[in-house]
KESESE-120945 format. One record per residue (C-alpha): z, y, x. Coordinates in pm, 1 decimal. Layout:
N
zz/yy/xx
Z/Y/X
...
***
This chain:
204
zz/yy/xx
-704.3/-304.7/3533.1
-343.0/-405.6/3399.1
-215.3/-717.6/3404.0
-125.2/-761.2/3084.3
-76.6/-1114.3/2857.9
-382.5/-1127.8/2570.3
-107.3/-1204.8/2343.2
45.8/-864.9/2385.2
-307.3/-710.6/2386.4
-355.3/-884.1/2059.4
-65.5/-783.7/1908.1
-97.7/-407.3/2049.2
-417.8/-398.5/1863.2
-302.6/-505.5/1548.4
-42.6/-279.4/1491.4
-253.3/-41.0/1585.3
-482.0/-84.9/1326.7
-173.0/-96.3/1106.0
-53.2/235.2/1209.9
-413.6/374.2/1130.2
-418.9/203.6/810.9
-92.5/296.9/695.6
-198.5/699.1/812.5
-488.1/657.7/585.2
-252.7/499.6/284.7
-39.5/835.4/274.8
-351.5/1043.9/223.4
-547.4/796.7/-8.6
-564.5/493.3/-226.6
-609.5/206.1/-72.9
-880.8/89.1/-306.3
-1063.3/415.6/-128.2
-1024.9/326.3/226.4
-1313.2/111.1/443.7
-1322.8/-75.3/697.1
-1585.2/214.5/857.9
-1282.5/445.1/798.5
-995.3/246.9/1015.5
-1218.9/136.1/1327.4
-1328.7/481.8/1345.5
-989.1/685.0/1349.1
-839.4/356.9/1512.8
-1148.5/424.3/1756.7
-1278.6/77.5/1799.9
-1590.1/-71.7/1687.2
-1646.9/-297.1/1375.2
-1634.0/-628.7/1602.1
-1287.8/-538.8/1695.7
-1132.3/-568.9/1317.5
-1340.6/-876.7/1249.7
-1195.3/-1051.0/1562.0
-828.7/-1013.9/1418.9
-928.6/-976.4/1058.7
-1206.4/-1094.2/742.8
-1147.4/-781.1/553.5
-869.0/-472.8/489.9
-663.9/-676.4/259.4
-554.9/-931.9/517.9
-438.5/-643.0/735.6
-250.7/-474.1/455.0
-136.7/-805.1/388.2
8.0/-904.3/694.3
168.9/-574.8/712.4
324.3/-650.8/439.0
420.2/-923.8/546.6
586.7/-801.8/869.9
802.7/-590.9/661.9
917.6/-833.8/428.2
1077.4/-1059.8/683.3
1246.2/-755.9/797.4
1356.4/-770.0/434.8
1481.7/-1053.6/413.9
1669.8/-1053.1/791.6
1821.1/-754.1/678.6
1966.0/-940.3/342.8
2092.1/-1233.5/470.4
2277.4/-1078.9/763.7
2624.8/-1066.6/619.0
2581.8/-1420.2/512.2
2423.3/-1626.4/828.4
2601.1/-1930.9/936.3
2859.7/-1899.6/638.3
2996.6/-2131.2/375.1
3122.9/-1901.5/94.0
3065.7/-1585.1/107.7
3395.6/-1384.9/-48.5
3283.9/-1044.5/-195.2
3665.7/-932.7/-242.1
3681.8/-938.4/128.0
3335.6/-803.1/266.7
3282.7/-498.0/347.7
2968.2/-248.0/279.5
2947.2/-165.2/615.2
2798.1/-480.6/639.3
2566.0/-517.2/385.8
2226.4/-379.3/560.6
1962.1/-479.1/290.7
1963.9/-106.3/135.1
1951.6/51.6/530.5
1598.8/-149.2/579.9
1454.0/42.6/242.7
1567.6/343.4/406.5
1453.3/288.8/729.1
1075.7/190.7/583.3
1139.2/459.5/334.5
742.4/605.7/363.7
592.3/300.8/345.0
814.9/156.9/78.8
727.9/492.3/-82.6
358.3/463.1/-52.0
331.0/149.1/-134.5
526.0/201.3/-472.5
290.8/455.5/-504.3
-34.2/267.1/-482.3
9.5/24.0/-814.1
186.8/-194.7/-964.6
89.3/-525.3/-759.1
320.0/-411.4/-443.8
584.5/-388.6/-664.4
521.7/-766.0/-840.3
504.4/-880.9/-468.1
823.1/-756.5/-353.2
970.1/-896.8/-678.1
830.2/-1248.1/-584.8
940.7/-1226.5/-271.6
1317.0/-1112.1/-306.6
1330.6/-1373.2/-648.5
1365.8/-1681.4/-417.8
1606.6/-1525.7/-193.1
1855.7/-1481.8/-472.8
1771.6/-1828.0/-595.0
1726.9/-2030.6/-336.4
1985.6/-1915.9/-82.1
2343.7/-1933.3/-313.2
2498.1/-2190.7/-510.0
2629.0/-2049.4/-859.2
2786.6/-2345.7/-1003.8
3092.1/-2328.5/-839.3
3147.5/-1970.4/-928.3
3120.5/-2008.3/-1261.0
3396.7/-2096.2/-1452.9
3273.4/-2093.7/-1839.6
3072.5/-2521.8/-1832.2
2877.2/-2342.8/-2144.6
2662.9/-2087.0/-1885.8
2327.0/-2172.2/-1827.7
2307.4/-2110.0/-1424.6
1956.1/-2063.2/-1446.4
1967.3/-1780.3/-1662.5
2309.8/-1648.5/-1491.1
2082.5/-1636.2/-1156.9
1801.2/-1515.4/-1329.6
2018.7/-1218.9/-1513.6
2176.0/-1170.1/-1094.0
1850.4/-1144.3/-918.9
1674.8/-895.3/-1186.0
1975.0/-727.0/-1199.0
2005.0/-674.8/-835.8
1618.8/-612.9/-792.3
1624.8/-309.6/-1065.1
1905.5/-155.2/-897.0
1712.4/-138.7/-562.1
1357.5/-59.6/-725.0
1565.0/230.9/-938.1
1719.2/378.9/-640.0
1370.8/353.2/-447.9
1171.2/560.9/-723.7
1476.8/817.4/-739.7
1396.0/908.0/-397.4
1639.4/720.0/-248.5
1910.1/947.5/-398.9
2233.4/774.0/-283.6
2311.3/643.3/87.7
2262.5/267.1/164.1
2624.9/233.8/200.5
2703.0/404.4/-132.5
2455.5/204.7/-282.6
2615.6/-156.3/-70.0
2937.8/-46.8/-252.0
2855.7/-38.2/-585.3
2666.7/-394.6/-553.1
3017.0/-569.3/-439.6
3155.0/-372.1/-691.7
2898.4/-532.7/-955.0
2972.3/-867.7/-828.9
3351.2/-855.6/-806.2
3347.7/-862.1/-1136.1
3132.6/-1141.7/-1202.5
3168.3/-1378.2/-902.6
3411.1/-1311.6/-667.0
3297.7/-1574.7/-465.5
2988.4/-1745.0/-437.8
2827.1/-2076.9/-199.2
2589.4/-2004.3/55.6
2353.5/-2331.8/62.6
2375.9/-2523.2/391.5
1986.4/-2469.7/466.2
2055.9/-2099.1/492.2
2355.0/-2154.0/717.4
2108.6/-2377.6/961.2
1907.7/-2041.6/931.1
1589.8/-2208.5/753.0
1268.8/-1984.3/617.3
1145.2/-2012.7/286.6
***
C-alpha cells in the first residue's frame, strides 16, 4: 500500500471526477448527465461522490471555481504589489489574462456552450475585479464624470471584448488581443491606481 497523505488522496479523487465530468460535458448537456453516469466511467461507486459531494452541481461548481481563481491570478499578474499601474509603459508580453482563456480554451468553450448562466457567472465574477481592484478618480480629469458609470462603461467594455473573441473561436493570439486592450486604455486612462488591498495581495 502507498504511503500517501489523505489530503492528496482527496484531492486526486476530486479532480478525477472533474476530468470525468468535464469528458461527459463535451459530449452532452450537462442538464443530461447523472450522477450514475460519472461514478461509473470515473469507476467508483455512488458512496465515493457523496463523500466529497451532495449532488453534480457542487462538483461543476467547484470546478468552476478552480478555474476562476486561475482567472483572476492570471489578471492581476502585471499589477501585484504595484501603486499605479502606467499603461504607456507596460508591455503585452505581460498581460496574461487572454493566455489563461486560451490555455482552458475547451472548457471555456464548452461551457459557453452549455447556456447562458456560465456566461452571467463569469460576468459576476470578472465585474468586481475591475471594480474593486483600481482607483479611477485620479485618472480622470473631467470633475463632471460619474466614476461609477466610467467603471461600469470599462469593465463591460473589457468583458465584451474577451467574451467576443471567445465565441469567434479565439481568432486572434492572446498577445494580439493584450495589445489592443493597452491600446483601448491609452486613450482613456493612461494611468490608473491600483488599491492598496490588492497590493497586500487580498481575495475578494
Amino acid at each position: 500500500m502507498g504511503n500517501y497523505h489523505p489530503d492528496k488522496r482527496v484531492r486526486r479523487t476530486k479532480q478525477h471526477f472533474k476530468n470525468v465530468l468535464f469528458t461527459l460535458m463535451e459530449k452532452k448537456k450537462f442538464r443530461d448527465i447523472t450522477i450514475s453516469e460519472i461514478v461509473r466511467e470515473a469507476n467508483f461507486n455512488r458512496g465515493t461522490f457523496y463523500a466529497h459531494y451532495d449532488k453534480k452541481e457542487d462538483l461543476l461548481d467547484e470546478m468552476i471555481e478552480e478555474v476562476f481563481q486561475k482567472a483572476t491570478e492570471a489578471y492581476r499578474e502585471p499589477y501585484l504589489n504595484q501603486t499605479i499601474i502606467d499603461f504607456n509603459k507596460v508591455q503585452p508580453e505581460s498581460i496574461k489574462f487572454f493566455d489563461h482563456f486560451l490555455e482552458n480554451k475547451s472548457f471555456y468553450t464548452v461551457m459557453l456552450s452549455e447556456n447562458d448562466y456560465f456566461r452571467e457567472r463569469l460576468i459576476k465574477h470578472l465585474e468586481p475585479l475591475f471594480r474593486q481592484d483600481f482607483d479611477y478618480t485620479a485618472s480622470i480629469d473631467d470633475v463632471k464624470i460619474d466614476i461609477h458609470l466610467f467603471t461600469t462603461y470599462r469593465i463591460y467594455g473589457a468583458i465584451g471584448l474577451l467574451l467576443e473573441w471567445m465565441e469567434n473561436d479565439f481568432e486572434h493570439t492572446p498577445l494580439y488581443m493584450a495589445d489592443q486592450l493597452l491600446r483601448i486604455y491609452r486613450s482613456y486612462t493612461p494611468k490608473i491606481h491600483v488599491k492598496s488591498l490588492i497590493r497586500k495581495g487580498a481575495n475578494f
